[in-house]
Wavefront OBJ file of the C-alpha trace (Angstrom):
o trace
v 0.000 0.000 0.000
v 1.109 3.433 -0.486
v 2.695 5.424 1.993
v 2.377 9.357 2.657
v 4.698 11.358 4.729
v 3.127 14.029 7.150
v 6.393 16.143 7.522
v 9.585 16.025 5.212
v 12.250 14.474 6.324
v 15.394 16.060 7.839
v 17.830 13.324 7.964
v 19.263 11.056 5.988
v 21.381 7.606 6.619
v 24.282 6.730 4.220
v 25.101 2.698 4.716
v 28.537 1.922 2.958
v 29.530 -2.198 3.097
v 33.168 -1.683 2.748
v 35.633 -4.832 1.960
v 38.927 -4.553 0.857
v 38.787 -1.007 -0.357
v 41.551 0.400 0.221
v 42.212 1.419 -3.287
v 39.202 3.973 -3.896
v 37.860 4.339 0.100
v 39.467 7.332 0.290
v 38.254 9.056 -2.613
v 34.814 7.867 -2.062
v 34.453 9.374 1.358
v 35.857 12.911 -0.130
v 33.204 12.725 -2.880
v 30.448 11.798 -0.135
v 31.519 14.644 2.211
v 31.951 17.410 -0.289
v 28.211 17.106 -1.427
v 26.101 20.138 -0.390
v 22.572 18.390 1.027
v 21.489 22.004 1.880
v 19.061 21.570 5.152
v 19.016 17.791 5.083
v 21.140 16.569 7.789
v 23.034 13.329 6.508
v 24.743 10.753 9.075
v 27.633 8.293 7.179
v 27.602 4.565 8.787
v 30.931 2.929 6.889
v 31.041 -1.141 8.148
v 34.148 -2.921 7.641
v 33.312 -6.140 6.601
v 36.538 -7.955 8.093
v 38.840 -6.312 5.439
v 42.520 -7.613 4.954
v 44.214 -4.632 3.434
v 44.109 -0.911 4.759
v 40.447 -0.009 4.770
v 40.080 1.173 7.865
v 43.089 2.656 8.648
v 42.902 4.696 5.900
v 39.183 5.607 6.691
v 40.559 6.938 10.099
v 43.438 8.948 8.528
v 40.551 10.911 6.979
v 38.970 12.384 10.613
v 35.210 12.502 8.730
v 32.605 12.571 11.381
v 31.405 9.335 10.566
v 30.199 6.052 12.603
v 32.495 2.994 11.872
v 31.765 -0.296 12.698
v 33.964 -2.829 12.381
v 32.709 -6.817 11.903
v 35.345 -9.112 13.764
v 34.608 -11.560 10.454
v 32.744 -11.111 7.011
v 29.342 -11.444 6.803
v 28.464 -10.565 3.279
v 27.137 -7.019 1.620
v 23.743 -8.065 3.053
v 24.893 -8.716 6.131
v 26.534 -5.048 6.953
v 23.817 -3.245 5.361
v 21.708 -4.912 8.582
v 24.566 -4.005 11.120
v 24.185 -0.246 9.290
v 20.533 -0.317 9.629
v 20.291 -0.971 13.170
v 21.667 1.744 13.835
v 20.339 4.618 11.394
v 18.540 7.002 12.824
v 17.490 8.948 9.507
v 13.932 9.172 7.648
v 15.734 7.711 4.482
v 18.563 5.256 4.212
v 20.401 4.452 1.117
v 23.137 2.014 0.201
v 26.341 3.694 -1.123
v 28.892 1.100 -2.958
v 32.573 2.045 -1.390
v 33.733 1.464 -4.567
v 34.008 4.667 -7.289
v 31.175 3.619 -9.348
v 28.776 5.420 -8.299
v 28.369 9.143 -8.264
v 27.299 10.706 -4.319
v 26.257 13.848 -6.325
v 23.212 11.570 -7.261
v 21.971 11.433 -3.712
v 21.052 14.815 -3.136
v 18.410 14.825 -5.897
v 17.720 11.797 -4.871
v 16.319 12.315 -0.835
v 15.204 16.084 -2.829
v 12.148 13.945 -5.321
v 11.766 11.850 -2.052
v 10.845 14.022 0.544
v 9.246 16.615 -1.955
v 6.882 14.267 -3.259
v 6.982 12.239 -0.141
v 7.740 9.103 -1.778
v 8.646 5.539 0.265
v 11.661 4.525 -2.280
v 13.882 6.097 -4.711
v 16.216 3.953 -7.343
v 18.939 5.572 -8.855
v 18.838 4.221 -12.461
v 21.841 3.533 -14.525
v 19.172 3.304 -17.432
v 16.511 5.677 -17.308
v 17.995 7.981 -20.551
v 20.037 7.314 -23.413
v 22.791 9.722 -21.978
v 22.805 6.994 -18.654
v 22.866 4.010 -21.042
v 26.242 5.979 -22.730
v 27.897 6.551 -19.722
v 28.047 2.545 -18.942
v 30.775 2.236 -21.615
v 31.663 -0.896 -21.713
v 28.341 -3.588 -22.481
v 29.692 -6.323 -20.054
v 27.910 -9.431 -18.656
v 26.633 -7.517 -15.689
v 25.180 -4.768 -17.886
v 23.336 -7.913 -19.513
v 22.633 -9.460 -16.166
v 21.459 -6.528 -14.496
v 19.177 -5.879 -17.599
v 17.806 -9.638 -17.256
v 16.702 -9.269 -13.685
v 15.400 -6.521 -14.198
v 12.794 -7.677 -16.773
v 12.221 -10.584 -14.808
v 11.049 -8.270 -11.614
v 8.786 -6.500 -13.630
v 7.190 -9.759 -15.474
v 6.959 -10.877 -11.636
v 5.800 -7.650 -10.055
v 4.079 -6.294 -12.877
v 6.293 -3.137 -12.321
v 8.026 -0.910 -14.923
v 11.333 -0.622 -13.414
v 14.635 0.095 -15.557
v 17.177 -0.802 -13.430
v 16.438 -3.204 -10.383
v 20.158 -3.917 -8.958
v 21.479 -0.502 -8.528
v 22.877 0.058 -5.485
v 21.247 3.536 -5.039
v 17.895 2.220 -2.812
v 16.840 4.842 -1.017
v 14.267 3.843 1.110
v 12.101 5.094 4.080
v 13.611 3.614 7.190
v 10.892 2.784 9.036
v 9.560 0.821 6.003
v 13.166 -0.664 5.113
v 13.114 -1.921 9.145
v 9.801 -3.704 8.423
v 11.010 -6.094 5.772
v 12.407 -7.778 8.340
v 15.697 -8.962 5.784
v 17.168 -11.946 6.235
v 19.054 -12.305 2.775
v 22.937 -13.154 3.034
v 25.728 -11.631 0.585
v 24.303 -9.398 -2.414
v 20.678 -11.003 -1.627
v 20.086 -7.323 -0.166
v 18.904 -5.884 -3.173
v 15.985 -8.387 -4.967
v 14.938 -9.138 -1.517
v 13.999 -5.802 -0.882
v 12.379 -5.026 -4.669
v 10.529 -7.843 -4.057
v 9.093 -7.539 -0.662
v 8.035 -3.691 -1.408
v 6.800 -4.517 -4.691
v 4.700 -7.501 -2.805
v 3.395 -4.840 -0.432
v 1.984 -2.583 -3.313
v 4.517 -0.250 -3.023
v 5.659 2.262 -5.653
v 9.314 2.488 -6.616
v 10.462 5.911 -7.940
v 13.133 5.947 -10.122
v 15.206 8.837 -11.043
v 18.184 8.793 -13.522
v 21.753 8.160 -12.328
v 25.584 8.465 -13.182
v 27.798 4.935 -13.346
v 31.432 4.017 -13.979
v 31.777 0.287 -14.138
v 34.464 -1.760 -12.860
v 35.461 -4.964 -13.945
v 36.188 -8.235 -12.125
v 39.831 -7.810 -12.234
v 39.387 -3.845 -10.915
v 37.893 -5.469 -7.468
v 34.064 -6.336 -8.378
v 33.225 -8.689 -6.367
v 29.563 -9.911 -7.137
v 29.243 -13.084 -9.514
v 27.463 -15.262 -11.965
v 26.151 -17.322 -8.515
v 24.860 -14.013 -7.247
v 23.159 -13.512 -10.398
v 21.534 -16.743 -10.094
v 20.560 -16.411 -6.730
v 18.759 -12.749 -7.275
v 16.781 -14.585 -9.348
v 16.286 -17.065 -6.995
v 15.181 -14.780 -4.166
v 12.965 -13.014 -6.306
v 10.778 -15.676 -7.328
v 10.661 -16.810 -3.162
v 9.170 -13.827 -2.225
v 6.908 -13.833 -4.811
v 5.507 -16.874 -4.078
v 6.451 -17.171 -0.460
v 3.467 -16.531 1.936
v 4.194 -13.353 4.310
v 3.622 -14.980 7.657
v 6.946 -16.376 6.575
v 9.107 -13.293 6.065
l 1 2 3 4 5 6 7 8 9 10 11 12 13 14 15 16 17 18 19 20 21 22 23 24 25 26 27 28 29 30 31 32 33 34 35 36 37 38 39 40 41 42 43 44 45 46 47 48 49 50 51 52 53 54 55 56 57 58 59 60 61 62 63 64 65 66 67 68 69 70 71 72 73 74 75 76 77 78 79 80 81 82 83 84 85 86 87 88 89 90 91 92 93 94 95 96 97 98 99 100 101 102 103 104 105 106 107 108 109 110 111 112 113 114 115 116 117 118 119 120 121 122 123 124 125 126 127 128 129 130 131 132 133 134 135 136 137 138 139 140 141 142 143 144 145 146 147 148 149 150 151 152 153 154 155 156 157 158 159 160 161 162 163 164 165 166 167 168 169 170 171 172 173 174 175 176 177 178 179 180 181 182 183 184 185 186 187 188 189 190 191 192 193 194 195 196 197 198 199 200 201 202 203 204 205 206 207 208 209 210 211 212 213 214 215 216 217 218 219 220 221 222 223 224 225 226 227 228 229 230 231 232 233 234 235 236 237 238 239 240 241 242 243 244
């Protein structure tokens, strides 16, 4: 069912899963931290997923006000997005890759359309416009797998989305909180397009910047992730909701 706002919202939470990137953390948090949200107050929650090389120290070197939390061993994108989400206090939350792929600029128009037209979720699409569908360069498998699940959500769902595995899911916390996710390693993002698109709830989409990285440039999702996105979208299709 739809949901409607009474007051804007003031705050919003910036998750980053962070494994292993030492080579682009850096520049990541400078990007976040140099975009201008105006009044919307914005609180970054970076979780070190067990990393091996010099994530962390190098995100201290930096002195952002951020929160870090650090998991003694690795429990999968999915699985630090929770430990982020428990303790977000924002209206919104949104994933943010720590990886250079995506754009942080994008997030400011992106909690703007929310709160303005008091929306529950926001994707930023990699798709949307013929200048977005430029800007992916390359055509690689994951451009072709991304476009895959994404027609097979809205076959499902009998939505019209353009881009269903972008990381940019900014979502209403309190909603986000009720999904009660359970999904381990990338399982984060189907499970939640499905379960809000079970629910009858719109997803906004809004077009987005994206510089792919390859496999051998420290991308880390795979052909079994694929497969199981597909997986977990026909479950919760399917699955009754008592057993969420």
């Amino acid at each position: 069912m739809p949901y409607y706002a009474n007051t804007a919202p003031t705050k919003l939470s910036i998750i980053i899963p962070a494994y292993n990137e030492e080579k682009t953390i850096q520049q990541l948090l400078s990007l976040l931290f140099s975009v201008d949200f105006g009044e919307i107050e914005t609180e970054v929650i970076v979780i070190d997923d067990s990393s091996r090389d010099k994530t962390v120290q190098l995100i201290n070197e930096l002195h952002f006000p951020l929160t870090l939390i650090e998991n003694k061993k690795n429990l999968g994108k999915s699985g630090a997005v929770r430990k982020g989400l428990a303790v977000a206090t924002g209206e919104y939350v949104v994933i943010q890759d720590a990886d250079l792929e995506y754009n942080p600029h994008d997030l400011k128009k992106m909690i703007t359309h929310a709160f303005e037209k008091k929306l529950v979720a926001v994707y930023g699409s990699r798709r949307m416009q013929e200048l977005a569908d430029q800007a992916l360069g390359r055509k690689t498998i994951f451009y072709y797998g991304g476009l895959s699940l994404t027609l097979f959500t809205n076959v499902l769902f009998r939505s019209t989305l353009t881009d269903e595995p972008t990381c940019y899911k900014l979502i209403r916390r309190s909603i986000l909180q009720d999904l009660n996710l359970k999904e381990e390693r990338f399982g984060f993002c189907p499970e939640v397009t499905a379960k809000l698109l079970r629910q009858g709830y719109t997803i906004a989409e809004l077009p987005i910047s994206y510089q792919p990285r390859s496999i051998a440039e420290g991308k880390k999702i795979s052909f079994v992730d694929a497969l199981e996105a597909f997986y977990i979208l026909i479950k919760y299709k399917v699955l009754p909701r008592k057993f969420w």
